[in-house]
Each structure stands twice: as C-alpha cells, then as structure tokens.
N, C-alpha and C positions, 0 to 999 in steps of 0.2 A: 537228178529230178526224173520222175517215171512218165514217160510220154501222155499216160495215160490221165494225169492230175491237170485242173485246166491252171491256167496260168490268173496268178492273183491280181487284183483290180487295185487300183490307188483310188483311192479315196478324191475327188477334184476337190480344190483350194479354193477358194472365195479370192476374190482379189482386194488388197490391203487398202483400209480406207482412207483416203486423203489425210493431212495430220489435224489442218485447220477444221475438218466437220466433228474429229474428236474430241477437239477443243471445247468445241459449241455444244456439242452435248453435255460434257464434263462441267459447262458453267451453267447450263439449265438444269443441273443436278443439282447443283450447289446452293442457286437461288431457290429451288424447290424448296432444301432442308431448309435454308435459311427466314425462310418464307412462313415454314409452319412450327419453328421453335417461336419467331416475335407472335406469331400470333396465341401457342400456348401461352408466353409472359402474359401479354397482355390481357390475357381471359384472366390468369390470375389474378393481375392486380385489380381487374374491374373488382372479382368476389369479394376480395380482402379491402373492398372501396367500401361495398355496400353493408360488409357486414361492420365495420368503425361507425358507419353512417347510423347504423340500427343499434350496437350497444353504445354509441358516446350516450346520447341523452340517460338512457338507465342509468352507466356509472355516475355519472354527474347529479342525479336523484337519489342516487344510493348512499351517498355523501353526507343528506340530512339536510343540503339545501333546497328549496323552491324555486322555479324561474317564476321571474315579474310576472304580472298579470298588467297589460297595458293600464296606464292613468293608475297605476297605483304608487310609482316613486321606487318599490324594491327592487334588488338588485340581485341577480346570483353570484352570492360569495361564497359557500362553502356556509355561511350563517344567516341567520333571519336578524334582520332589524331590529333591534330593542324598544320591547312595547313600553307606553307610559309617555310620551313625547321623547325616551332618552336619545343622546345623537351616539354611534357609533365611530370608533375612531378606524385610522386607519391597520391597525393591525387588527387580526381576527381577535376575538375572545375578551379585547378590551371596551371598558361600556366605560363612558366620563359622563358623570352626573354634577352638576353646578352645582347639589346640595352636600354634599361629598367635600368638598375644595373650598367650602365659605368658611373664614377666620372661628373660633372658637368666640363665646362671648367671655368678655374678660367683665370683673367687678371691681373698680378702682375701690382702692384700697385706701380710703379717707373720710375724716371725720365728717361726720353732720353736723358739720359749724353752719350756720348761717349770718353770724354777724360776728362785728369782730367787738371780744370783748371790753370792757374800760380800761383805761390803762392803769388805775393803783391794784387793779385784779391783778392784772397779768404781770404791774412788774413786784407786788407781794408774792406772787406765786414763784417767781424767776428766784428771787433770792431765797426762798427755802430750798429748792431745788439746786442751787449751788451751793449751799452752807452743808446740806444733804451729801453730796459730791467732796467738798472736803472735809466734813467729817471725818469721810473711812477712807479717802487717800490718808490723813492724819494717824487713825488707826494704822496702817499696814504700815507707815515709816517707823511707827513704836516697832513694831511686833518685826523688823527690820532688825533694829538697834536691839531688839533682847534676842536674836536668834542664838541659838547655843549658850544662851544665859542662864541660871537658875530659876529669874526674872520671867521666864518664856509660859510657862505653864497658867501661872495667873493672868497673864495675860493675854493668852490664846483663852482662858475661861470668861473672860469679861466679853471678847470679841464675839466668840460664838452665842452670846446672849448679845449683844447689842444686833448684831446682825440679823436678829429674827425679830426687832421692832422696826418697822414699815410706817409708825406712823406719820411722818413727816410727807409721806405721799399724800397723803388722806387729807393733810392740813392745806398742802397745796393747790388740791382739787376741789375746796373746798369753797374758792372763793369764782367757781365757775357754775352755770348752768348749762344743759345738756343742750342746749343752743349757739353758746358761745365760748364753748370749752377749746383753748387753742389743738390743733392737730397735733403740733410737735408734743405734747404731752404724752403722747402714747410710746414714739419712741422712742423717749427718755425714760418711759416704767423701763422698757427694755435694756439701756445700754447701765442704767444704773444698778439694775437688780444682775446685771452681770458680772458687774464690778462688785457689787456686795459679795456676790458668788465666790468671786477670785479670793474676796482677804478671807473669807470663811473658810474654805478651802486652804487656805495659807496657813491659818492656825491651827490644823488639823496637819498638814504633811511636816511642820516644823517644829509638832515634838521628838522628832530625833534628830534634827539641825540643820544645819544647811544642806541643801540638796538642788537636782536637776530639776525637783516636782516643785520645789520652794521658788526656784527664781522664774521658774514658768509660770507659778499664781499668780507673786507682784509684778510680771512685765503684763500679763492679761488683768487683773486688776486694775491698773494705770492706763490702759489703752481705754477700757471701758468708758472707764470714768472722764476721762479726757471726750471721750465721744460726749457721753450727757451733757457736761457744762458746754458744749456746743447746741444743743437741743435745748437747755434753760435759756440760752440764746435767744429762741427763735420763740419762744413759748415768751420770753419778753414783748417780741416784736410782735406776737397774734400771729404767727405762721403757722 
C-alpha cells in the first residue's frame, strides 16, 4: 500500500433487531394482506348479490309467466291460469275440464213396447217361431244324410229356395201392434236368420262333399238355431 492512498472507511452496521419486534412486524404484514384480500371477496360477492337481484325477476318474466297482481288468486308458475272457470292441475301444461271426463250418452237398445201383449198373440207367435227353427234344423239333418250322395244336388236346390222364403217371420209379427210387439222378437230375426244362413251356406260348400267348410256350417247352424228357440221362449213370456 503507497503511504500516499488514505486508508478505506467501513461502512457502520446497524445493530441487529431484537427477534420478537420482527416477529411483530411480520404479523402486521400478514393481517395487512389478509385484510385486504376478504375485503376484495367480499366487494365481489356484494356485486354478483345485486346483479342476481336485478336480473332474477327479468328471467322469470322472460318465461311467459306473470306475477300475481294482489286479490287476484294467480300464481307465478311458469303458466297463466286457464281462462273459462277451468281448474288447472298440478303439473304444467295440463288443463281438466269436468266436460271432457262426463260418460258418453248411451241409447238403450229396446223396444217401444209399452204394454205387454195378450197371451194367444204371443204364445200363436212363439209356436211359429219354433216350427220356423225346426224346420231348417230338419233341413240340414237331410242335407247331412245326402252329403257325398248323388241325392245332394237336389237337395241343396230345394234348400237354397226355401231359405230365401222369410215368410213365416211376417206371419209372426203379425199378430202384434207396434205397442206391444214383444222385444225378444228382434233378436230372434237375428239368431234365426243366422241359422238360415249356415244351412244355405251348407248347401253350397257340400257340392264336393264333406269337408272342414261343411262341418263348420251345421255346427253354426245348430248353435243359431238352438239360440232362437230360446228367444221364441221369451217372445212367449212378453220379454
């Protein structure tokens, strides 16, 4: 070193600070931050308070619903109350009308008898109407006995002509007036003109002999027929 350089200066130290005052300050740092992050939350959540506060009602109007008007009974559901007195159920979209839900009217289905007729009417009528009935059961036990016969032809040609005379109906009703015409009369036109059906039918599928179509006519045939004289029954009795 040259005499002539002055000599260098140290810098003075500061004397080191107690440990507990750096403590203290290190925790008034920390409540500082902590201080001023709750308080940004909390500025947030006010905003995001008032702005829910300012668009709920819009979305809820945007919907298509109305809020009540006090004393008027409506409700905000997402739909208006059905005009006309209707009552609205509980699920949206459904409307129940009492006019809607009332039975259909039915028409019973029966004569305009108002009295009941004499009894040589009703029981002259009863026995045409079962002499009628085994006629053409009589018929089909022939047309039976000639199936696959030579016999069968003539015989299926008398049947298809007797089958299309009805007038024994006509003779029936004949001794009623449109007062005291028994009910069961009508369906017995029915169960008889069914039966007539079957052997006519029968005399037709049994010119080529016996067959599945033959024994299906005289088992419906016989059922028919078996029905009527149950309804000549009742047509006796003024039912």
């Amino acid at each position: 070193m040259s005499q002539h350089e002055p000599p260098q200066q140290t810098p003075p130290q500061q004397p080191p600070r107690p440990p507990g005052l750096l403590a203290r300050a290190r925790g008034r740092s920390g409540r500082s931050r902590a201080a001023w992050i709750g308080g940004g939350v909390a500025l947030l959540l006010a905003v995001l308070g008032i702005t829910a506060a300012v668009a709920g009602p819009t979305g809820r109007h945007s919907q298509g619903g109305s809020p009540s008007t006090p004393g008027s009974g409506g409700t905000v559901s997402g739909t208006s109350a059905p005009a006309g007195g209707g009552n609205a159920s509980g699920r949206a979209g459904t409307h129940n009308d009492s006019r809607s839900t009332a039975p259909a009217a039915t028409v019973p289905l029966t004569h305009p008898s108002t009295r009941l007729a004499p009894s040589p009417a009703r029981a002259g009528a009863a026995a045409i109407l079962l002499a009628d009935d085994s006629h053409y059961r009589q018929e089909l036990t022939t047309g039976l006995h000639l199936l696959g016969s030579p016999g069968f032809a003539a015989w299926s040609a008398r049947t298809l002509a007797d089958t299309a005379d009805r007038s024994d109906t006509a003779r029936a009703e004949a001794g009623f007036t449109a007062s005291d015409q028994p009910p069961a009369l009508i369906p017995w036109r029915a169960d008889n003109g069914a039966g007539v059906g079957a052997v006519r039918q029968f005399a037709r599928d049994g010119a080529g002999g016996a067959s599945i179509a033959t024994r299906t006519d005289a088992a419906n045939a016989l059922a028919s027929l078996a029905d009527a004289d149950q309804l000549a029954g009742q047509v006796r009795a003024g039912d």
